[in-house]
N, C-alpha and C positions, 0 to 999 in steps of 0.2 A: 441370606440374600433377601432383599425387599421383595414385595408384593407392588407391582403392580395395578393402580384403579382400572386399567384400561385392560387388563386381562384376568377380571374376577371371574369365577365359577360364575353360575346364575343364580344361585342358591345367593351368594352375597350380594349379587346384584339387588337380586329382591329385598335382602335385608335393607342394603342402603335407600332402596324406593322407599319402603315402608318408615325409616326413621327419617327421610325427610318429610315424608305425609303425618307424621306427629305434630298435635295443634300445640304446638311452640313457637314463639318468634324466631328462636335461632334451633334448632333442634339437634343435636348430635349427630353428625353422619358418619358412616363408618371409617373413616381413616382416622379419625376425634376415638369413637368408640375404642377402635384395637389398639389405640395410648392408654385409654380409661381402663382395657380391661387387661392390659399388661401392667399399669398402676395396683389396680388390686392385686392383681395375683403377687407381685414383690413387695407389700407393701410391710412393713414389719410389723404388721399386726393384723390378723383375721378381718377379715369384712367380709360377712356375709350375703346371699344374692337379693334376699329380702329389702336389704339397705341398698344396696348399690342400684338394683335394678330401678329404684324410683329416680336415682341419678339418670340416668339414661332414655327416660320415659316422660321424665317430667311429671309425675305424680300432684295431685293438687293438695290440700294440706290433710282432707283426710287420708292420703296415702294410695287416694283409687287407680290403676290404670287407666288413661284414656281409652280404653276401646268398648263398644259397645256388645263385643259378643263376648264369649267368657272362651270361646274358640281361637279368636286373634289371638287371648291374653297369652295363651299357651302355644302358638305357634312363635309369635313374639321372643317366649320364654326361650323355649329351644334354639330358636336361629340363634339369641344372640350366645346360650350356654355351648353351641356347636362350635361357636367362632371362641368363647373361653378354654372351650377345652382342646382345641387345635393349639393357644398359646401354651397351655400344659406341656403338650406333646412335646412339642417345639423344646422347652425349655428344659425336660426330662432330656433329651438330645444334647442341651446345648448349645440351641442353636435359637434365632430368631429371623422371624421373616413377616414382621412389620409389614403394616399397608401404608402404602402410601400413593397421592394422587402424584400426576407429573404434570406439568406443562405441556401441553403439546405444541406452542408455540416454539419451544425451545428446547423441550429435554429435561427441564432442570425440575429435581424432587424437589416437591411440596410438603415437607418434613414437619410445617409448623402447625397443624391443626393437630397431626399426632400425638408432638410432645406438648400441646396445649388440654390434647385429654389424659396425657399422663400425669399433668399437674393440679386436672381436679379430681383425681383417684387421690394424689399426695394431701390435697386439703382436707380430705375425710377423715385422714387420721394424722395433723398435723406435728400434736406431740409425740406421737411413735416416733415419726420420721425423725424428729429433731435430735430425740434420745439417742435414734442410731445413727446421726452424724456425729456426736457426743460420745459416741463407745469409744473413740481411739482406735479405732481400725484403718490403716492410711487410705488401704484400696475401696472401703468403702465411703471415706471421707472424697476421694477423689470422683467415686461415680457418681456421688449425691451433688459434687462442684459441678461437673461438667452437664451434668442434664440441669442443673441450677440455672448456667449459665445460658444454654438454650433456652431454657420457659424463660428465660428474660430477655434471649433477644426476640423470640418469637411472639411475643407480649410488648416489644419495642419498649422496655423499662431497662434494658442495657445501657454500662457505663464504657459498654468497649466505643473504640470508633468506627467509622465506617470502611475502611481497610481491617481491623481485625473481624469486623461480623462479615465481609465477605468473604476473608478465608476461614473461618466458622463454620460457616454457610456450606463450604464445599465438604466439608468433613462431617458435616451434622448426621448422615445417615448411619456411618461407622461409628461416631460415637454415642450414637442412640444404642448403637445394638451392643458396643461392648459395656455401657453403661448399665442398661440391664441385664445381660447376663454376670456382669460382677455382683450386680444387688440378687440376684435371685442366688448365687452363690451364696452372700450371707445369709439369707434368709434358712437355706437349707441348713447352713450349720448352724443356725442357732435355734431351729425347729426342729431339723430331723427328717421332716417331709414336705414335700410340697402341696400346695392346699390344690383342690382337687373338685371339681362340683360332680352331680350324678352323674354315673358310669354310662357308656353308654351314644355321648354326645351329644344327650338329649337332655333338658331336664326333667326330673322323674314328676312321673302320674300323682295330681295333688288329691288325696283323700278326702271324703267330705269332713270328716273331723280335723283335718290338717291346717294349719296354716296356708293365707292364701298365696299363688305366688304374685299379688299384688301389692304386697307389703301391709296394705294396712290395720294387720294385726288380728281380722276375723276369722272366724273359722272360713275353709271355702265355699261349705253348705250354704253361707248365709251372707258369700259376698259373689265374688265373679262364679263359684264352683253353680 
């Protein structure tokens, strides 16, 4: 069952405040994010938080976080590996519960910012993906079509017409979800396990000899730490 914008915890709420106050022109906001970070996690190949999180922050080209305390970096961190590791949960179950915004003029789910951040989790690691549309597997050839099919009508780069994207449209939320839980199916069997970030639902305490969790590559001693 979807998730609701209009009835987040406040914990999320705060998160969505905080990624719209990132100095970005367009910045990720949370219903974008839980596409992006249900993309990594099915993605058929490892992506790391180091890499991804600069996706989501907008990092400048030396890799810095925007924030100026080294306290945000890691509140930041966690919010959003709290919101990672509920989609774990989730997916160990078998089940998903996407966020998504609604209309409140009408009712009607807002589905396309979702799977718009589920398609820039796909472009991170393009040739994975292609490979495992290329495996010969029908059920995964079909889920990799049909969320295909969405990022393009949701991108308005669809060759359907406008009677088939509105009956699309009403199905888009059911086939989001069983679109991912078929890929996370492959993925398990052809890994074994499901990728998993620090226990806990926090991300873990960075070291001063650690890597930062800013991505760009210094020790923490001698960046945000």
């Amino acid at each position: 069952m979807p998730i609701d914008m209009r009835q987040l915890p406040s914990r999320l709420r705060r998160l969505d405040d905080a990624l719209a106050d990132l100095p970005l022109d367009e910045p990720m906001l949370l219903t974008e994010l839980d596409g992006f970070l249900t993309g990594v996690l099915v993605s058929p190949e490892l992506i790391m938080p180091a890499e991804w999180l600069q996706s989501v922050w907008g990092s400048d080209e030396s890799g810095t976080a925007p924030f100026d305390d080294p306290v945000d970096v890691q509140w930041f961190a966690d919010a959003v590996l709290a919101r990672y590791n509920e989609i774990v949960r989730d997916l160990g179950r078998g089940k998903l519960q996407p966020i998504f915004d609604v209309d409140e003029r009408n009712g009607d789910v807002l589905w396309e910012m979702w799977i718009d951040g589920f398609a820039e989790a796909m472009e991170l690691r393009p040739k994975a993906w292609a490979a495992l549309n290329a495996s010969g597997d029908a059920d995964v050839k079909t889920a990799i079509s049909s969320m295909s099919t969405l990022i393009a009508v949701a991108r308005n780069e669809s060759d359907l017409d406008s009677m088939q994207i509105n009956a699309l449209e009403d199905q888009a939320p059911s086939r989001i979800i069983d679109g991912v839980l078929q890929l996370h199916a492959a993925r398990m069997q052809n890994t074994g396990s499901p990728v998993s970030p620090p226990t806990g639902g926090r991300a873990a305490k960075v070291g001063r000899n650690d890597p930062c969790l800013c991505g760009s590559g210094e020790k923490s001693k001698r960046c945000c730490g």
